[in-house]
C-alpha positions as CSV (number, residue, x, y, z in Angstrom):
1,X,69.7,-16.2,38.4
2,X,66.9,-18.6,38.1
3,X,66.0,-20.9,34.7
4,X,62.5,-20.8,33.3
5,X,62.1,-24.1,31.6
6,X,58.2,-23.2,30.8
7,X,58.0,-19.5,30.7
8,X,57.0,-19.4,27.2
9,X,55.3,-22.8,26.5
10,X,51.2,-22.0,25.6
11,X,49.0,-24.9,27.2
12,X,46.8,-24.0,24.2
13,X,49.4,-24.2,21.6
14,X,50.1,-27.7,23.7
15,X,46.8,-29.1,22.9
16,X,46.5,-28.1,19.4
17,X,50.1,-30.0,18.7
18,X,48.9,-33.0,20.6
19,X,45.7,-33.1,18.4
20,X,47.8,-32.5,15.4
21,X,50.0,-35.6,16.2
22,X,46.6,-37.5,17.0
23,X,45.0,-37.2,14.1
24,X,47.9,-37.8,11.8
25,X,48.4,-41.0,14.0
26,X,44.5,-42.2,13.5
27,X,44.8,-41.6,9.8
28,X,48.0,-43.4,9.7
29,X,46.6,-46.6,11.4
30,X,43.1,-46.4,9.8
31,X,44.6,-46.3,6.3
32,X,47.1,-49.1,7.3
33,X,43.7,-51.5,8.8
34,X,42.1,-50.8,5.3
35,X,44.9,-52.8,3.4
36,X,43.7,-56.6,5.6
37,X,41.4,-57.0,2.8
38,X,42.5,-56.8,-0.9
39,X,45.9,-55.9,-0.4
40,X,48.7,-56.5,-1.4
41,X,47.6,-55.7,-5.4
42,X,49.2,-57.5,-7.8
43,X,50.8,-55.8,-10.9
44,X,49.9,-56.6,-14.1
45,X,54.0,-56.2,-15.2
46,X,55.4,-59.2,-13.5
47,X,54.0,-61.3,-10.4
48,X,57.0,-60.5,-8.4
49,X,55.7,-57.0,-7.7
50,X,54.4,-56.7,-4.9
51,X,52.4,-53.0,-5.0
52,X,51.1,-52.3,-0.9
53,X,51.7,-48.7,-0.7
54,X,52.4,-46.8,2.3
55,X,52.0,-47.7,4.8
56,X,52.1,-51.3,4.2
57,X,50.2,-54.2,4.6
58,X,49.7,-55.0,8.9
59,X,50.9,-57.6,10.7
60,X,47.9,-60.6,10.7
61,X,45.2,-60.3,13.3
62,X,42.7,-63.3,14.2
63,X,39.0,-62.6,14.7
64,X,36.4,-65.0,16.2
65,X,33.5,-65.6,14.4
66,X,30.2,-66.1,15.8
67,X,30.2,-69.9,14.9
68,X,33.0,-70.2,16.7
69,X,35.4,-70.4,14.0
70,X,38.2,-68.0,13.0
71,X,39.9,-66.0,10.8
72,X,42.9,-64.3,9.6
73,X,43.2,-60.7,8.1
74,X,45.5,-60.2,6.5
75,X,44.9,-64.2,5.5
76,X,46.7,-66.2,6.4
77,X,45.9,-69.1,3.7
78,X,46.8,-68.3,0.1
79,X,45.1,-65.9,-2.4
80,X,42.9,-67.4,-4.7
81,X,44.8,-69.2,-7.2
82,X,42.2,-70.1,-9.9
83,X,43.9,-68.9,-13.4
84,X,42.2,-65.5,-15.2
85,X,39.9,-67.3,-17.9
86,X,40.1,-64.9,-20.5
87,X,42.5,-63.1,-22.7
88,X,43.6,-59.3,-22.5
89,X,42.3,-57.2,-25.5
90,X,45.1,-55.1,-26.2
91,X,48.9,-55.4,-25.0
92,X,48.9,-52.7,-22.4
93,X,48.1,-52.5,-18.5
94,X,44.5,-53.2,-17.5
95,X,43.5,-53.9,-20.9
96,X,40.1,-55.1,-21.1
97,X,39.6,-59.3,-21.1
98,X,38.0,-61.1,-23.8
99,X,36.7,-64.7,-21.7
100,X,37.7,-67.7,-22.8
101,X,34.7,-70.5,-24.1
102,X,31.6,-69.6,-22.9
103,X,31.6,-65.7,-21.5
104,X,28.3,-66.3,-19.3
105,X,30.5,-68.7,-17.5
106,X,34.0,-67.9,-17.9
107,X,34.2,-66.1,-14.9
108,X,36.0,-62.8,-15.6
109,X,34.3,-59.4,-15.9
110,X,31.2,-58.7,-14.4
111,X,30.8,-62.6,-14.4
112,X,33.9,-62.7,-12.1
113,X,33.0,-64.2,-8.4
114,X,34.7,-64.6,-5.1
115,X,36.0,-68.2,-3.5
116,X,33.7,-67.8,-0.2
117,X,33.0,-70.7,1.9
118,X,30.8,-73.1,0.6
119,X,28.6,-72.3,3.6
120,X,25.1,-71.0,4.1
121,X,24.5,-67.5,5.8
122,X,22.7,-68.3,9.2
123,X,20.4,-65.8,12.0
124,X,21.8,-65.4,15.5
125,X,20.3,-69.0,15.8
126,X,22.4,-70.9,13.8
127,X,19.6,-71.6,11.3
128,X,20.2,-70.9,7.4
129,X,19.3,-67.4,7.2
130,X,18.0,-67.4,3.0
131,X,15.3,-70.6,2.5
132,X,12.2,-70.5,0.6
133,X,8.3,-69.8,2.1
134,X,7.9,-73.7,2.2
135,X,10.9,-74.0,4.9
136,X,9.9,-70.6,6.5
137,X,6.1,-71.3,7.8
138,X,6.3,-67.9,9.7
139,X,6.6,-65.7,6.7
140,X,4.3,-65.4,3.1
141,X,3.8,-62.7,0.8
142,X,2.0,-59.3,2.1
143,X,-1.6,-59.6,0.3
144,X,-1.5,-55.9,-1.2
145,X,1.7,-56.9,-3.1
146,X,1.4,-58.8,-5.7
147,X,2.5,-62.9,-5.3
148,X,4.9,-63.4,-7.9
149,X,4.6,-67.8,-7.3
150,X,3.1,-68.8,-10.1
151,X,4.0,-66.0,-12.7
152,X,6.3,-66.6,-15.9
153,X,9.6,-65.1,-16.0
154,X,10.5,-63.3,-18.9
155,X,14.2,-62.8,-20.0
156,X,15.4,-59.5,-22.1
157,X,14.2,-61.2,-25.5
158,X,10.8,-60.9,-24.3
159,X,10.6,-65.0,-24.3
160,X,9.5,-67.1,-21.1
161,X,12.6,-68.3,-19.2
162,X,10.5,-70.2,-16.3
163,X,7.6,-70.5,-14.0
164,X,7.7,-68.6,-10.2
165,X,7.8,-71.7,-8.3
166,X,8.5,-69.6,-4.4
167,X,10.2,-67.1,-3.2
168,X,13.2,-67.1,-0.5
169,X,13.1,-64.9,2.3
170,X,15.7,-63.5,4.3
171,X,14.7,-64.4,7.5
172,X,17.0,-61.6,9.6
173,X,16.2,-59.0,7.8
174,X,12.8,-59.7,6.2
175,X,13.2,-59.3,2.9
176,X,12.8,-61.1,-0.4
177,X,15.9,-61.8,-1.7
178,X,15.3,-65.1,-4.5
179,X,12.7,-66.4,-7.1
180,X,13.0,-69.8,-7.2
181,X,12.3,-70.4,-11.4
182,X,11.1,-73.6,-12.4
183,X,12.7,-73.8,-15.7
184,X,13.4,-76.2,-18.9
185,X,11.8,-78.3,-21.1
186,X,9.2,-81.4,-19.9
187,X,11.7,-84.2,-18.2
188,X,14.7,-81.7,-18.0
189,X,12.8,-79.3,-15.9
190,X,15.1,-78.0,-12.9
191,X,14.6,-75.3,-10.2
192,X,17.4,-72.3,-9.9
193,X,17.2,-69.1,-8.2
194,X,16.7,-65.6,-9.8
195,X,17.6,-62.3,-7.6
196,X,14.9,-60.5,-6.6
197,X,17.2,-57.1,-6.6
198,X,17.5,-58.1,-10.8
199,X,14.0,-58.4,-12.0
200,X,10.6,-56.3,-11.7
201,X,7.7,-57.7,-10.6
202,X,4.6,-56.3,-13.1
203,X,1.7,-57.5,-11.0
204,X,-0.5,-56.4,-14.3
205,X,0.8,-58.3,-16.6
206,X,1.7,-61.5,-14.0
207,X,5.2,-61.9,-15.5
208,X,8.3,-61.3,-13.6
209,X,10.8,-59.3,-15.9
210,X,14.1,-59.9,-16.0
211,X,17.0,-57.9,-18.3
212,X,20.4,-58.9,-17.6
213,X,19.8,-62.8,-19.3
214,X,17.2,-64.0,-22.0
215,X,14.7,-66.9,-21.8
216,X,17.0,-69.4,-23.1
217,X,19.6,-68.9,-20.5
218,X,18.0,-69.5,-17.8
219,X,18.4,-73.5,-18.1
220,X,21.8,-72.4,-17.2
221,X,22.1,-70.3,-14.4
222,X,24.4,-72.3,-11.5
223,X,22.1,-74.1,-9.0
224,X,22.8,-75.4,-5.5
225,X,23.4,-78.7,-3.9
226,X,20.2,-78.6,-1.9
227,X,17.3,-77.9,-2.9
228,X,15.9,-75.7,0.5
229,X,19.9,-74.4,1.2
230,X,21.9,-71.6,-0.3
231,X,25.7,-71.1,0.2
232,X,27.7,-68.2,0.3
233,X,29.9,-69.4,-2.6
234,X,26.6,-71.2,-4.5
235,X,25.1,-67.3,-3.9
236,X,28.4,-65.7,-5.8
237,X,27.8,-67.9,-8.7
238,X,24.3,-66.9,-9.3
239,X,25.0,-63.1,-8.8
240,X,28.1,-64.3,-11.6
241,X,25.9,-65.6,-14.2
242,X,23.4,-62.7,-13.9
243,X,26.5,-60.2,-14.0
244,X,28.1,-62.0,-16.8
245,X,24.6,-61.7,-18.6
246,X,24.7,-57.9,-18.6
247,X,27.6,-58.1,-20.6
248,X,27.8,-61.2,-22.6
249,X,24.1,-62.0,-22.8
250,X,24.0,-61.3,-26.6
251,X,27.0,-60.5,-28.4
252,X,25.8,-57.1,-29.2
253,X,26.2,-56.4,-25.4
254,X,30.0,-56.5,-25.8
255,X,30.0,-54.4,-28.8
256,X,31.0,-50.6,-28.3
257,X,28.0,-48.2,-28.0
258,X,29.2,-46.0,-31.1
């Protein structure tokens, strides 16, 4: 009498149970590599809770960066720790916030902003990778477009915010990415940077159009250190403002549409 161990195994049936296993196991450790940013979530309850999910939060891994540098992800330093400057609307869960002071700079809502480094974005050559025309000799405005330098910006009350003084160019991906506004009064005039991705240029009328801020407020918008340099957290303050601005811009903004 002789044993038959395989007699009834199907090498098809086989390969369909191995595949099963290996894709349950890729969508297991994909889903797990999407939690090393943003995770674990805080609850709104207590701040004991910690709220990961399954499957939890991996084990840190280090990446090397191409300045040389690294990082942690999960990170290792601690979470940004800057208190919420607002107050919720209503006493339940993920009630909307009402900022605290001045909402175009409080810093919550669609004026909230990241903590990145206080570094500029560089090319492949080390070189700040966002600079205006006057630091990038290689690169001008295509003569069939219209050259916003020189035109007036004009916020959502239809009043003149600022003067295009240049435009910043992206030098990896060639792009305009900034106005640079010359704005203010005579002897308080000061230079801050408008995205190009929030404003229409109307080469008719030579104005630059802007809707998320009015005239006023652009004396205001956050400016950087130096005057040819942009950093990555001097970059989430502008995009801030502007946010905030579609909100809190006029008080009628916040205001329910019915």
């Amino acid at each position: 009498m002789h044993t038959t161990y395989v007699g009834n195994i199907d090498l098809a049936q086989v390969i369909l149970v191995l595949f099963i296993g290996f894709f349950f196991g890729l969508v297991y450790y994909l889903h797990r590599e999407n939690k090393r940013e943003g995770y674990p979530l805080e609850s709104d309850r207590s701040g004991a809770i910690t709220v990961q999910g399954f499957p939890s939060v991996p084990k840190p891994k280090t990446y090397l960066l191409a300045d040389g540098t690294t990082v942690q992800a999960p990170r290792a330093e601690p979470r940004d720790m800057r208190p919420v400057n607002g107050i919720p609307a209503a006493n339940f869960p993920g009630a909307p916030l009402i900022p605290n002071g001045d909402p175009m700079t409080a810093g919550v809502g669609p004026g909230a902003y990241a903590e990145r480094r206080d570094i500029p974005d560089v090319t492949v050559h080390g070189t700040p990778k966002l600079v205006p025309l006057r630091a990038a000799p290689d690169f001008y405005v295509d003569p069939s477009d219209p050259n916003p330098i020189g035109m007036n910006v004009i916020g959502a009350d239809g009043e003149v915010g600022g003067v295009v003084r240049d435009v910043w160019v992206d030098q990896a991906e060639y792009l305009i990415r900034y106005f640079e506004v010359e704005t203010g009064e005579k002897g308080k005039k000061r230079n801050v940077l408008l995205p190009a991705n929030l404003a229409r240029v109307v080469g008719g009328a030579k104005q630059v159009r802007v809707k998320s801020i009015l005239g006023s407020q652009f004396a205001s918008v956050p400016t950087q250190k130096k005057p040819d340099v942009v950093t990555r957290l001097e970059e989430e303050k502008i995009f801030g403002f502007y946010g905030a601005g579609t909100l809190y811009a006029t008080p009628q903004r916040a205001e329910p549409l019915l």
